[in-house]
DRENDOLO-746766 format. One line per 3 residues: number of its first residue (from 0); their letters; for each residue x, y, z of N, C-alpha, C. Coordinates in Angstrom, 1 decimal. Example, Ala and Ser with C-alpha at 12.3 -4.5 7.8 and 13.67 -1.06 7.14 Angstrom:
BEGIN
0	AS	13.2:-5.7:7.8:12.3:-4.5:7.8:13.2:-3.3:7.8 | 12.8:-2.2:7.1:13.7:-1.1:7.1:12.9:0.0:7.9;
END
This chain:
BEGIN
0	XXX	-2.9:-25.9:-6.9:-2.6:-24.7:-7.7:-1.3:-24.1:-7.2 | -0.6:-24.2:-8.1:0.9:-23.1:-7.6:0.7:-21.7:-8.0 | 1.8:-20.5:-7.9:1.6:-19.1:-7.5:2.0:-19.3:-9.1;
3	XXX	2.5:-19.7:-9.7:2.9:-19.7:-11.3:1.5:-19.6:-12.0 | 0.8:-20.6:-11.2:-0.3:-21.0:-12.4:-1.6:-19.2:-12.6 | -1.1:-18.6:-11.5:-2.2:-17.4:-11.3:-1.4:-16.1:-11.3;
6	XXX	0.2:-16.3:-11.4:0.9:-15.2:-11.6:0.2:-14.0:-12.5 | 0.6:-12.7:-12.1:0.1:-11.8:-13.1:-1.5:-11.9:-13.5 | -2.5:-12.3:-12.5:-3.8:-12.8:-13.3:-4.6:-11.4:-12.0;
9	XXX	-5.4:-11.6:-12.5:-6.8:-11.1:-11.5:-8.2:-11.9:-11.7 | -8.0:-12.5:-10.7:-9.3:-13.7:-10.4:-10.2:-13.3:-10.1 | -11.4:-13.7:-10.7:-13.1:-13.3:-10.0:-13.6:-13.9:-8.8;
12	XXX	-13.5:-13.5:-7.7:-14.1:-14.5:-6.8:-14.1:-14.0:-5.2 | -14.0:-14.8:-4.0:-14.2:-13.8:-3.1:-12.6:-14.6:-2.4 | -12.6:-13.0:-1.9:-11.2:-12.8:-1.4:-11.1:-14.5:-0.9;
15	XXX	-11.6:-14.1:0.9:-11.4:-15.1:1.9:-11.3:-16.8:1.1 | -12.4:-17.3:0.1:-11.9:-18.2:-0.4:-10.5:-18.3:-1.3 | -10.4:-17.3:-2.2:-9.2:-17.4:-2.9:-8.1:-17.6:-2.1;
18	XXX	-8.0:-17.1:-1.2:-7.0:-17.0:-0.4:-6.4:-18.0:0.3 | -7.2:-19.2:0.4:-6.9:-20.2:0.8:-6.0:-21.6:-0.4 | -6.4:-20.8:-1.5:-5.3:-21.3:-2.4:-4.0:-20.7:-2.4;
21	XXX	-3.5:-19.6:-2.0:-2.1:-19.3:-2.0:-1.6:-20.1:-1.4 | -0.7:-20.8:-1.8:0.6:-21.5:-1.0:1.6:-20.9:0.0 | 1.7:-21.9:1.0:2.8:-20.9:2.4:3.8:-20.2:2.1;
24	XXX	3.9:-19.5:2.5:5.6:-18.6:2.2:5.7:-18.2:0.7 | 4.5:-17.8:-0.2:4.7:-17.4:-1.3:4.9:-16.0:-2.1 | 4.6:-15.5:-0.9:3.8:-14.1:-1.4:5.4:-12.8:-0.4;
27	XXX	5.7:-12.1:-1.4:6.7:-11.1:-0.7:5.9:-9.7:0.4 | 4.7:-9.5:-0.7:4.3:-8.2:0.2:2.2:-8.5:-0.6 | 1.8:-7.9:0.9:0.3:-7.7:0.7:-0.1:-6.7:0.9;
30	XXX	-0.7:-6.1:-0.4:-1.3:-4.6:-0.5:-2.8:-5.0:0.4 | -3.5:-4.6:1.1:-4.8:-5.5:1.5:-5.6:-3.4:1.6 | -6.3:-3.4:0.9:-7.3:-2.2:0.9:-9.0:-2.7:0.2;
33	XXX	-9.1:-3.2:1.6:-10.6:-4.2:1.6:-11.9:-3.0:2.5 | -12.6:-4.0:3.1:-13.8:-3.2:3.8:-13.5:-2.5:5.1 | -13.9:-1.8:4.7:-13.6:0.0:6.2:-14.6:-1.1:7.4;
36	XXX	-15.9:-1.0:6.6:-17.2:-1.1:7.9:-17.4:-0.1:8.4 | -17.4:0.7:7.9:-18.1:1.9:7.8:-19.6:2.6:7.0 | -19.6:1.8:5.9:-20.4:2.4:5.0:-21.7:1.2:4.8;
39	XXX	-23.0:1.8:3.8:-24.1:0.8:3.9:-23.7:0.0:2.8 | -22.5:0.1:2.0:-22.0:0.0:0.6:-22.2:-1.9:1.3 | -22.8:-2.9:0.0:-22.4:-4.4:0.0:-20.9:-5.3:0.0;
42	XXX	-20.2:-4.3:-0.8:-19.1:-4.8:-0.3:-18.3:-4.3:0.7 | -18.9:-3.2:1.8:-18.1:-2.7:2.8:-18.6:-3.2:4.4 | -20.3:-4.4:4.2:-20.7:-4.8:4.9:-19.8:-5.5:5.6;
45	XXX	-19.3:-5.4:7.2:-19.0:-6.8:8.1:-19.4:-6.7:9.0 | -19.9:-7.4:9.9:-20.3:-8.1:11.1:-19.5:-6.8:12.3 | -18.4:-7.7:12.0:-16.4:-6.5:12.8:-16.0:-6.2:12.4;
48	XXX	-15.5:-5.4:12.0:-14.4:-5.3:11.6:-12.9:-6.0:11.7 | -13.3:-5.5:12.9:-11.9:-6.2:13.6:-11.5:-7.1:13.6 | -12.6:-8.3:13.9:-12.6:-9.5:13.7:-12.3:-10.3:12.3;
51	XXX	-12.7:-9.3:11.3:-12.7:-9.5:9.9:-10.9:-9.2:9.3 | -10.5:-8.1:10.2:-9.3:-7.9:9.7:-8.5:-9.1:10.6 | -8.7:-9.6:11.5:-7.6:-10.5:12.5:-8.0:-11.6:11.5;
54	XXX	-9.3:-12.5:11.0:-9.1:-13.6:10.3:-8.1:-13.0:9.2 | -7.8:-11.7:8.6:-7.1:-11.7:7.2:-5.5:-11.7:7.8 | -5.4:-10.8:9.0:-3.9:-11.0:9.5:-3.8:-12.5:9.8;
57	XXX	-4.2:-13.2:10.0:-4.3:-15.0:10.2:-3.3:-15.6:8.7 | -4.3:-15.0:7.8:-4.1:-15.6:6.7:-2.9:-14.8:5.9 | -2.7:-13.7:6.3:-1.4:-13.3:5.6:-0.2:-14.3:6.4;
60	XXX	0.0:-14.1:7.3:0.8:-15.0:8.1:1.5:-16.0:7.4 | 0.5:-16.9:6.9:0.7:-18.1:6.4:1.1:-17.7:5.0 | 0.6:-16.8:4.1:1.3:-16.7:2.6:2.2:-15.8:2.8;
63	XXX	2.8:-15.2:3.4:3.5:-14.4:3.3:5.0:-14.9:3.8 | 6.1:-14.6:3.0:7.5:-15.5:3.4:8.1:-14.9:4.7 | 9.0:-15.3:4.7:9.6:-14.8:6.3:10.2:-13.5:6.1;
66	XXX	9.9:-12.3:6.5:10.1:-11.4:6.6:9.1:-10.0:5.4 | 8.2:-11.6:5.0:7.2:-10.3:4.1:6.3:-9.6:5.3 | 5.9:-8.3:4.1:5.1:-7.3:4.4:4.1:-7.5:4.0;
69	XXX	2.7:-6.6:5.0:1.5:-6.2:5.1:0.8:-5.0:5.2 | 0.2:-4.6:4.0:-0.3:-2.8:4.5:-1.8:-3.3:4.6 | -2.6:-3.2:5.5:-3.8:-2.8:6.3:-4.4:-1.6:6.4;
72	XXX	-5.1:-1.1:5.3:-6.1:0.3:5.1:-7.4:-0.1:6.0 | -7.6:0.9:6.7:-8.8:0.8:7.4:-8.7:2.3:8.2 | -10.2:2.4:8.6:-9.9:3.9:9.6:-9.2:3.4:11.1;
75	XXX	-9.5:4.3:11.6:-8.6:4.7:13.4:-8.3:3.3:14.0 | -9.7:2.3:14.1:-10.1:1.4:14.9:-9.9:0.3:14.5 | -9.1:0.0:13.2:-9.6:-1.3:12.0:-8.7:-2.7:12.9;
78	XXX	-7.8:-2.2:13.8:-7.3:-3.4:14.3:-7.2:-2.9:15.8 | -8.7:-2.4:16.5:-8.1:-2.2:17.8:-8.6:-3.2:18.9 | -8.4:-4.1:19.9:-9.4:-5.0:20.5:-9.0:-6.0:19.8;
81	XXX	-8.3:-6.5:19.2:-7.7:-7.5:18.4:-6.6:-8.4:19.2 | -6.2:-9.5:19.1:-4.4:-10.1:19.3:-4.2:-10.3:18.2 | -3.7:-9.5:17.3:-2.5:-9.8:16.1:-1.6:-10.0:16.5;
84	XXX	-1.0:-10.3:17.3:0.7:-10.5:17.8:0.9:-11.8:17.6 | 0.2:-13.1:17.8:0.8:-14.3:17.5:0.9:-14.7:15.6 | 0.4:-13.5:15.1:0.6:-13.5:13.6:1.6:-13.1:12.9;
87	XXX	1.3:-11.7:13.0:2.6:-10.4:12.5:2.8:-9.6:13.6 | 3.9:-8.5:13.4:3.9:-8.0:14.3:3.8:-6.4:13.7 | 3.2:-6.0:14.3:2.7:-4.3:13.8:4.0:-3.4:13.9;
90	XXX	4.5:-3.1:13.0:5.9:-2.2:13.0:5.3:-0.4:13.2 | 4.4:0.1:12.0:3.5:1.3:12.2:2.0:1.6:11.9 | 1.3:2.4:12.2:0.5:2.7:11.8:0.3:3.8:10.9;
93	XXX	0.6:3.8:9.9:0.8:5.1:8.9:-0.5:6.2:8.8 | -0.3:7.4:8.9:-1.6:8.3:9.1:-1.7:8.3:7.2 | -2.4:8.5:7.2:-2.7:8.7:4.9:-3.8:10.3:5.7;
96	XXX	-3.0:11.3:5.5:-3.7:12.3:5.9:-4.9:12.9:4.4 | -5.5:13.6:4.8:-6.6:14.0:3.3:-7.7:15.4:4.3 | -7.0:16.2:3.6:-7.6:17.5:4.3:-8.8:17.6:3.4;
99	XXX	-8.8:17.1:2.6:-9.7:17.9:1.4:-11.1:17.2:1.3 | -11.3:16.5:2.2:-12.6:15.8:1.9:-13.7:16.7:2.1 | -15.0:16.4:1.7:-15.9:17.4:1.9:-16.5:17.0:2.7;
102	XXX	-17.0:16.0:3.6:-18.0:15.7:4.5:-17.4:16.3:5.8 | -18.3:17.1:6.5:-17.5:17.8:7.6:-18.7:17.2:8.4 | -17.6:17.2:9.5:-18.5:17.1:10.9:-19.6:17.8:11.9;
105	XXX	-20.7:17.3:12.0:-21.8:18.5:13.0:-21.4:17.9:14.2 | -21.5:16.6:15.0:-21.5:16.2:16.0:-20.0:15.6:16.5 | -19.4:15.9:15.8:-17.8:15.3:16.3:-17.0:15.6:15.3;
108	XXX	-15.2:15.9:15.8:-14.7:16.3:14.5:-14.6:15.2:12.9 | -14.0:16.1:12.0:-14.1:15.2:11.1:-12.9:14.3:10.5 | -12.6:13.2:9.8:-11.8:12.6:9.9:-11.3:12.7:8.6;
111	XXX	-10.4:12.9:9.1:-9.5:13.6:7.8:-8.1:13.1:7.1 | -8.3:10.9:7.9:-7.2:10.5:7.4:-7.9:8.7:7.6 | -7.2:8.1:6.9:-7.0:6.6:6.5:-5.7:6.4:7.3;
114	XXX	-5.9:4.8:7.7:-4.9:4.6:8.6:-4.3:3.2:7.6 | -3.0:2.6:7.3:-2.2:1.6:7.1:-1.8:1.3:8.1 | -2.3:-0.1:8.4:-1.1:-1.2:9.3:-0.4:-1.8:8.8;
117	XXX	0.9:-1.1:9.0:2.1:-1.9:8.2:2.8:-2.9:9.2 | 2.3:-4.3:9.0:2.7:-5.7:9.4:4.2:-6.3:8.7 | 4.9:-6.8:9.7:6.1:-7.6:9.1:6.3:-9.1:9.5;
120	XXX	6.4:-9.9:8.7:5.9:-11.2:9.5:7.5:-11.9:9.7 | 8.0:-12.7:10.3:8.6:-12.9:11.5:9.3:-14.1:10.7 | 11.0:-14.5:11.1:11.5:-14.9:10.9:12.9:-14.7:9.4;
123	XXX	13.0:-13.4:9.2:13.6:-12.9:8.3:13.7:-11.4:8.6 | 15.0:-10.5:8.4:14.4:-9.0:8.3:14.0:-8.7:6.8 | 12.7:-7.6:7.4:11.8:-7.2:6.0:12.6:-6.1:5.3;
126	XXX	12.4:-6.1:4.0:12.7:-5.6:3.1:12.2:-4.3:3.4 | 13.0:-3.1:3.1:12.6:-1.7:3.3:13.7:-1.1:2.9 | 13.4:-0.3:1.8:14.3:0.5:0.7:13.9:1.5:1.1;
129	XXX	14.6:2.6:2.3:14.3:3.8:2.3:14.6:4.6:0.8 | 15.7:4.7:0.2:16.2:5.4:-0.5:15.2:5.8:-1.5 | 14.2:4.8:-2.1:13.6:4.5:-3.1:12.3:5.5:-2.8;
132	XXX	12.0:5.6:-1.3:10.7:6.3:-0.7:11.6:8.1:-0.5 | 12.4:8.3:0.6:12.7:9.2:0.3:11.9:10.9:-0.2 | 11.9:11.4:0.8:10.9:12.8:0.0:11.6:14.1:0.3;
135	XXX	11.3:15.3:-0.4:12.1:16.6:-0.1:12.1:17.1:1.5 | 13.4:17.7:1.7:13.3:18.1:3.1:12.2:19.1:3.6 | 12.7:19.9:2.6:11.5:21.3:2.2:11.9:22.3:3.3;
138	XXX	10.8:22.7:4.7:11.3:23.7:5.2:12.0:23.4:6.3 | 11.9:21.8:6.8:12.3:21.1:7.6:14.1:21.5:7.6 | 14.2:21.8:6.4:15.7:21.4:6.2:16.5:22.3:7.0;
141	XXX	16.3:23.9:6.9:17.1:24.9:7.6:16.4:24.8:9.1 | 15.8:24.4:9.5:15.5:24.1:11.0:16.3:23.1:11.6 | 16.7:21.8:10.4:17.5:21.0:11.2:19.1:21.5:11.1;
144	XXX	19.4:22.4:10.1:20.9:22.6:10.0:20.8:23.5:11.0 | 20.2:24.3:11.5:20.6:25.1:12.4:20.4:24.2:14.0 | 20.1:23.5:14.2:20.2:22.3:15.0:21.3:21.5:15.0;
147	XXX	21.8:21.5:14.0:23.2:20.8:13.5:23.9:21.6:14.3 | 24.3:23.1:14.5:24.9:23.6:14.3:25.3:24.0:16.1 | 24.2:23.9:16.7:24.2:24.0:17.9:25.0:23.2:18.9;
150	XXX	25.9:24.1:19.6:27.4:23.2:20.5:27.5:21.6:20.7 | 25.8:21.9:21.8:25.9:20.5:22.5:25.6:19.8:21.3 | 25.2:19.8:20.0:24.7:18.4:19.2:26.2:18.4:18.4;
153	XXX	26.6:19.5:17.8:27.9:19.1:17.1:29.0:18.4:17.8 | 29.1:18.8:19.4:30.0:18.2:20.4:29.7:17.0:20.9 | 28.4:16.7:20.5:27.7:15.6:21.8:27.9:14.1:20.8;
156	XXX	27.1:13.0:21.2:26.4:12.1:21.0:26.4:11.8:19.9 | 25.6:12.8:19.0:24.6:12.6:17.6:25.9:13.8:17.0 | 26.5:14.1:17.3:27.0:15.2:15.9:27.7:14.8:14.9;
159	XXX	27.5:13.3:14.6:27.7:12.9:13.3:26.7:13.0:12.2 | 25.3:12.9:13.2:24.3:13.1:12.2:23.7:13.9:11.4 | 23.9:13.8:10.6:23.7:14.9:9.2:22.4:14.5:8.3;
162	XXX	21.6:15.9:7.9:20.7:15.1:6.6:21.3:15.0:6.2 | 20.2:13.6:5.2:20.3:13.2:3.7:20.0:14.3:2.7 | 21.1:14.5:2.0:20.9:15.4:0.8:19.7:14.6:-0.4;
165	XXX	19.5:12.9:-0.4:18.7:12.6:-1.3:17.3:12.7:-0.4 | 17.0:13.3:0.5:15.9:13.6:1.0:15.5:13.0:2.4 | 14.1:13.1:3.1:14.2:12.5:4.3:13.2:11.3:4.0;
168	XXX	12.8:10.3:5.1:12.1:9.4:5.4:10.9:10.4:5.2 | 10.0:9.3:5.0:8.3:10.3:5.1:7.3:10.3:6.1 | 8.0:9.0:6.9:7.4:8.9:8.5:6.1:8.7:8.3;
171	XXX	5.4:8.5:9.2:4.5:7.6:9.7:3.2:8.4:9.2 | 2.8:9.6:8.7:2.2:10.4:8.9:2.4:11.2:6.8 | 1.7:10.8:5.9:1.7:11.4:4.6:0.9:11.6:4.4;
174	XXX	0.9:13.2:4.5:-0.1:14.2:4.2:0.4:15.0:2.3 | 1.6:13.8:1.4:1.5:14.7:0.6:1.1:14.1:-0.6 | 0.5:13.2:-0.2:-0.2:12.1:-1.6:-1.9:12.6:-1.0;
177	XXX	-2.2:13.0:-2.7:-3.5:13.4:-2.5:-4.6:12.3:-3.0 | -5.9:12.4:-2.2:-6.7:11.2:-2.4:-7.3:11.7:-3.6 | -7.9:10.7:-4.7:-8.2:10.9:-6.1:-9.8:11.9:-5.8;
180	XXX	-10.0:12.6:-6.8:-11.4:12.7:-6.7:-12.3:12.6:-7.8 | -13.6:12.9:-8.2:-13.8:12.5:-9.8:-13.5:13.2:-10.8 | -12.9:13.9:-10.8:-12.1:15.1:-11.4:-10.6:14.2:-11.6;
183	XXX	-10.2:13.6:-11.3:-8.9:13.0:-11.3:-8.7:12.0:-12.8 | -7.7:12.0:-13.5:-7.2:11.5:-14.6:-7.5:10.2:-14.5 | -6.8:9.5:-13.3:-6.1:8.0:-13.1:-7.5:7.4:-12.6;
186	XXX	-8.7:8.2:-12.1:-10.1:7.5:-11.9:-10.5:6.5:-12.8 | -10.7:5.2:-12.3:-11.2:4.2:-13.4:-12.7:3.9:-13.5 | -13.2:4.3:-12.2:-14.6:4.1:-12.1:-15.3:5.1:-11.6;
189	XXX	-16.2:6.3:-11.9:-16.9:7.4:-11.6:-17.4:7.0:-10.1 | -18.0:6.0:-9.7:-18.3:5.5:-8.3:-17.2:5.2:-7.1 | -15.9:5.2:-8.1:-14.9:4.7:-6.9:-14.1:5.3:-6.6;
192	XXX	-14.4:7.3:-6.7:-13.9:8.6:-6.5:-13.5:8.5:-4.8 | -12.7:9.0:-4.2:-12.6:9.2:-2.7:-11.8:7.6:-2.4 | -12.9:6.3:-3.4:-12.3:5.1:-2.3:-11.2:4.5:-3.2;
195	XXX	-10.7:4.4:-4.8:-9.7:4.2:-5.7:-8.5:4.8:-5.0 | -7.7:4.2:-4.7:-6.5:4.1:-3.9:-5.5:5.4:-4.9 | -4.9:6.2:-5.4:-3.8:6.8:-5.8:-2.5:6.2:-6.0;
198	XXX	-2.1:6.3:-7.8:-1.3:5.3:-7.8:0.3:5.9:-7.0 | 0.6:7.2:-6.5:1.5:7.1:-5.9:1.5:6.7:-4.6 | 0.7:6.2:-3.9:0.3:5.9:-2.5:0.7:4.8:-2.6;
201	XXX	0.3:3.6:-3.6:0.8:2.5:-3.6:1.8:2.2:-4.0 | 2.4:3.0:-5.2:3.7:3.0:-5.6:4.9:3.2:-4.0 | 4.8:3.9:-3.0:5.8:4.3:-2.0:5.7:2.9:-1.6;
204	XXX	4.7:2.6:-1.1:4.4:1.4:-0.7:5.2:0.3:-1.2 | 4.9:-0.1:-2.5:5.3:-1.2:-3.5:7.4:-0.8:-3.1 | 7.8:0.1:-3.4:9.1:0.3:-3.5:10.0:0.3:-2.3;
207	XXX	8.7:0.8:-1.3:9.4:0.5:0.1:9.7:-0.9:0.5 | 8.5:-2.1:0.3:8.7:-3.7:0.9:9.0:-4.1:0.2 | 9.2:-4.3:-1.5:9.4:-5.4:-2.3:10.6:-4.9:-3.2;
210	XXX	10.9:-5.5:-3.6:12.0:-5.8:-4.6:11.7:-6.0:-6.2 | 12.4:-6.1:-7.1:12.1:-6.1:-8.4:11.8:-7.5:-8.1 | 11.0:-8.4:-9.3:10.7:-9.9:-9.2:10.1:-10.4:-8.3;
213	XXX	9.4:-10.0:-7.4:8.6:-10.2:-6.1:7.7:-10.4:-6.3 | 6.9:-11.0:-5.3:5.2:-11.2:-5.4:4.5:-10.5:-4.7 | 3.5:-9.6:-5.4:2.7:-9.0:-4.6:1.4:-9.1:-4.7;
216	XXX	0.4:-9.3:-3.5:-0.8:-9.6:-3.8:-1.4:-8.9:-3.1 | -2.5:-8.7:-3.8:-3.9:-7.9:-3.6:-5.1:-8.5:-3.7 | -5.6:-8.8:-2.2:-7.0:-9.5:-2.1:-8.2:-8.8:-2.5;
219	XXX	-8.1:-7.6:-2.6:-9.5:-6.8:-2.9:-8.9:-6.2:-4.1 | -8.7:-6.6:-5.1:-8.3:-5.6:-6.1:-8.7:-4.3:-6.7 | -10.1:-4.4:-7.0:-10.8:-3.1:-7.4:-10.4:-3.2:-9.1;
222	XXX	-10.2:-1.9:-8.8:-9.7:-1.5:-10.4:-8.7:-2.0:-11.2 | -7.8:-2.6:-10.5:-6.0:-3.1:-10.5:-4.9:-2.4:-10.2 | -5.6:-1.2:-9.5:-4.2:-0.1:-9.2:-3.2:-0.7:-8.8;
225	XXX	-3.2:-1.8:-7.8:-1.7:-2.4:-6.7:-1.3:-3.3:-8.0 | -1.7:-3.6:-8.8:-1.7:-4.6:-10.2:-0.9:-3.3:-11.2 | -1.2:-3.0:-11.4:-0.6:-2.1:-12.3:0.7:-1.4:-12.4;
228	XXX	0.9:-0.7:-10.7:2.0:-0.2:-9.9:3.2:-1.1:-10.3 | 2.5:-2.6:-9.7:3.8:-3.9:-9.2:4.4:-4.1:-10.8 | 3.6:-4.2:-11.8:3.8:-4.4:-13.0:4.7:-3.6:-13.9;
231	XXX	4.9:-2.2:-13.7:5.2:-0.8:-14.0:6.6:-0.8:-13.3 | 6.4:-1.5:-12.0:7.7:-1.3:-11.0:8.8:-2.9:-11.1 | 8.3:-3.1:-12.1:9.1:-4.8:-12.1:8.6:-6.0:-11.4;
234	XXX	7.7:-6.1:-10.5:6.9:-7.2:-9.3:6.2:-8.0:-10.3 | 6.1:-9.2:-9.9:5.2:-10.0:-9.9:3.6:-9.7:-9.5 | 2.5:-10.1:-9.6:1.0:-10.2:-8.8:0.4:-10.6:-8.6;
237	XXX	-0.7:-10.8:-8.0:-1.8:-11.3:-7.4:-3.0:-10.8:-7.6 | -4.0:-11.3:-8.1:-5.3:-10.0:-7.6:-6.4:-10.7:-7.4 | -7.1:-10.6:-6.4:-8.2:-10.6:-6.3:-9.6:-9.8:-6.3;
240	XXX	-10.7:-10.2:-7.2:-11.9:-9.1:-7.1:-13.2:-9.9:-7.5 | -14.0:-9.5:-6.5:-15.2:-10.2:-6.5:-16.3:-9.2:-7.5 | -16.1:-8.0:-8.1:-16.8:-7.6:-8.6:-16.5:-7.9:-10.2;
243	XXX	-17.1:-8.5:-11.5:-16.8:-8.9:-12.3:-16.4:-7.6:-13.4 | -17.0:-6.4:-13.3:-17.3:-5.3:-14.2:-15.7:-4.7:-13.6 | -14.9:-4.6:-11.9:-13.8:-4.1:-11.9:-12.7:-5.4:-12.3;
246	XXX	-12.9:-6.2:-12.3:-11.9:-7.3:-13.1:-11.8:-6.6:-14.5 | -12.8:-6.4:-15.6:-13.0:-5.7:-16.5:-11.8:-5.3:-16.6 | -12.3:-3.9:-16.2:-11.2:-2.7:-15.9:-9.8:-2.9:-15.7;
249	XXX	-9.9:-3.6:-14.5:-8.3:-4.2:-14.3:-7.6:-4.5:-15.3 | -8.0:-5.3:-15.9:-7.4:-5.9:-17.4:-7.1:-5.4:-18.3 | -8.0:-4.1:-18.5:-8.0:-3.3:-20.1:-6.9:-2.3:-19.1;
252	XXX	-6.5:-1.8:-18.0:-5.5:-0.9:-17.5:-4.2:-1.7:-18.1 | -4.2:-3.2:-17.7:-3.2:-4.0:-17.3:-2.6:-3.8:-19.0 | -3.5:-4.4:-19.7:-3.3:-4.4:-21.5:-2.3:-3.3:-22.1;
255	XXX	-2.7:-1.9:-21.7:-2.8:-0.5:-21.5:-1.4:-0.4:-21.1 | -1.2:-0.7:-20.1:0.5:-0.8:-19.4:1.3:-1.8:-20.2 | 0.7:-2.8:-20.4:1.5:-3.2:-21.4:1.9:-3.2:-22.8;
258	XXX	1.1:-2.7:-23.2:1.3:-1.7:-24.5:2.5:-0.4:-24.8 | 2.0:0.3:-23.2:2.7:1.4:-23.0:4.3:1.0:-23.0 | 4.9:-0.4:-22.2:6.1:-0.2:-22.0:6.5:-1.3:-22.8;
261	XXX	5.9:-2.0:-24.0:6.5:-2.8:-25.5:6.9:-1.4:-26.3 | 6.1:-0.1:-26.2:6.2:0.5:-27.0:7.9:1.7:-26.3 | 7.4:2.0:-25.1:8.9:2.4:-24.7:10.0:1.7:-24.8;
264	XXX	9.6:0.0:-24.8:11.2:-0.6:-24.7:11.8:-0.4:-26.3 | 10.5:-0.7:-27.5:11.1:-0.3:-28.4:11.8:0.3:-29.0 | 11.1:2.0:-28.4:11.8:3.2:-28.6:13.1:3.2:-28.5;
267	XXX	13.7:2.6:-27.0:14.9:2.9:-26.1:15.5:1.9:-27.3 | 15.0:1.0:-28.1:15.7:0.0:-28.9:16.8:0.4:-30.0 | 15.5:1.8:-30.6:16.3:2.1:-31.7:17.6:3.1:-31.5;
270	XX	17.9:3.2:-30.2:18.5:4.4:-30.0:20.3:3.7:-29.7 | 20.2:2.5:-29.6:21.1:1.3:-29.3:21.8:1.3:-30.2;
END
């Protein structure tokens, strides 16, 4: 099977097997938002976690080209007690902050963020378009001009450094992408409130590692959100989803988007 023959598709089946059909060095960036091991949920059942995420860093390794990316959703611990290093090598750990959840803590605080491991695998530098992620300075901004302005930094070392007037990096830590709830527009499935990824979460994502024409693949697909984004943003895809009712979904989104932008290209047609 080559990456042509499954381009743009969403497959029914289970990840770990599918996965062994991707071919080496095919894949530009992997969205991977699979099982926490957290919950009594059947598809959130594993043994480890950890263990479960090191077999999938194993396997990105190998489909992923020299210098592709890897985002790793899991809570605090999803890769701790692990050796990932002879695979990828872990560049951050991104906090996905979420003040707004309702389950609060009696016995310990409560957890109030999702973690990404963003993996870059070795032998190329990875692709990373700050400009394209980029966010408002906000109040950050007169804190740092007046920083600017101070002797030793305008005289010293760094007093070339100036903000970016197109905005700053968003760092490691994004607290301004909110998690969906069932009240939310872009919800595809009433059950998959809190765990349905947000399509701008993925979108920062998608525009930060990949390039237009890229391959991006999603072993746990869900709904098709990382499917949709890559599609919307010019990427190629991948999808994987072992539940047959979210393949469904995925498709009728996918249809839906492509509908939506035959019908914008035409518009922009008549205006030619």
């Amino acid at each position: 099977m080559t990456v042509d023959d499954i381009k743009n598709t969403i497959m029914c089946g289970d990840a770990l097997e599918l996965l062994r059909k991707i071919p080496d060095g095919a894949i530009d960036l992997v969205v991977c938002d699979g099982p926490y091991g957290v919950t009594e949920k059947s598809w959130d059942r594993v043994e480890s976690i950890q263990e479960y995420n090191l077999q999938l860093i194993h396997i990105f390794s190998r489909v992923l080209k020299a210098g592709g990316a890897a985002y790793l959703f899991g809570k605090h611990n999803c890769i701790d007690f692990i050796d990932y290093r002879p695979f990828l090598d872990l560049v951050n750990r991104i906090v996905w902050y979420q003040p707004a959840r309702l389950g609060q803590g009696r016995k310990r605080y409560t957890n109030n963020h999702d973690i990404m491991a963003y993996f870059v695998n070795r032998g190329a530098e990875a692709t990373f378009n700050l400009d394209a992620i980029r966010v408002p300075q906000l109040v950050e901004l007169e804190h740092r001009m007046r920083c600017e302005r101070v002797p030793s930094v305008r005289n010293g070392k760094y007093g070339k450094t100036r903000f970016n007037e197109k905005g700053k990096n968003p760092g490691d830590v994004w607290g301004d992408i909110k998690q969906l709830t069932y009240k939310s527009k872009e919800l595809a499935s009433p059950e998959l409130h809190t765990i349905q990824k947000p399509e701008k979460l993925i979108e920062r994502i998608v525009k930060a590692s990949s390039n237009p024409g890229d391959m991006v693949l999603d072993p746990f697909a869900g709904t098709g959100t990382t499917a949709v984004v890559a599609r919307r943003l010019g990427r190629d895809f991948i999808g994987f989803e072992i539940n047959p009712n979210y393949v469904e979904i995925a498709e009728s989104r996918l249809s839906r988007l492509e509908e939506e932008m035959e019908a914008a290209a035409a518009q922009v047609s008549l205006f030619k």
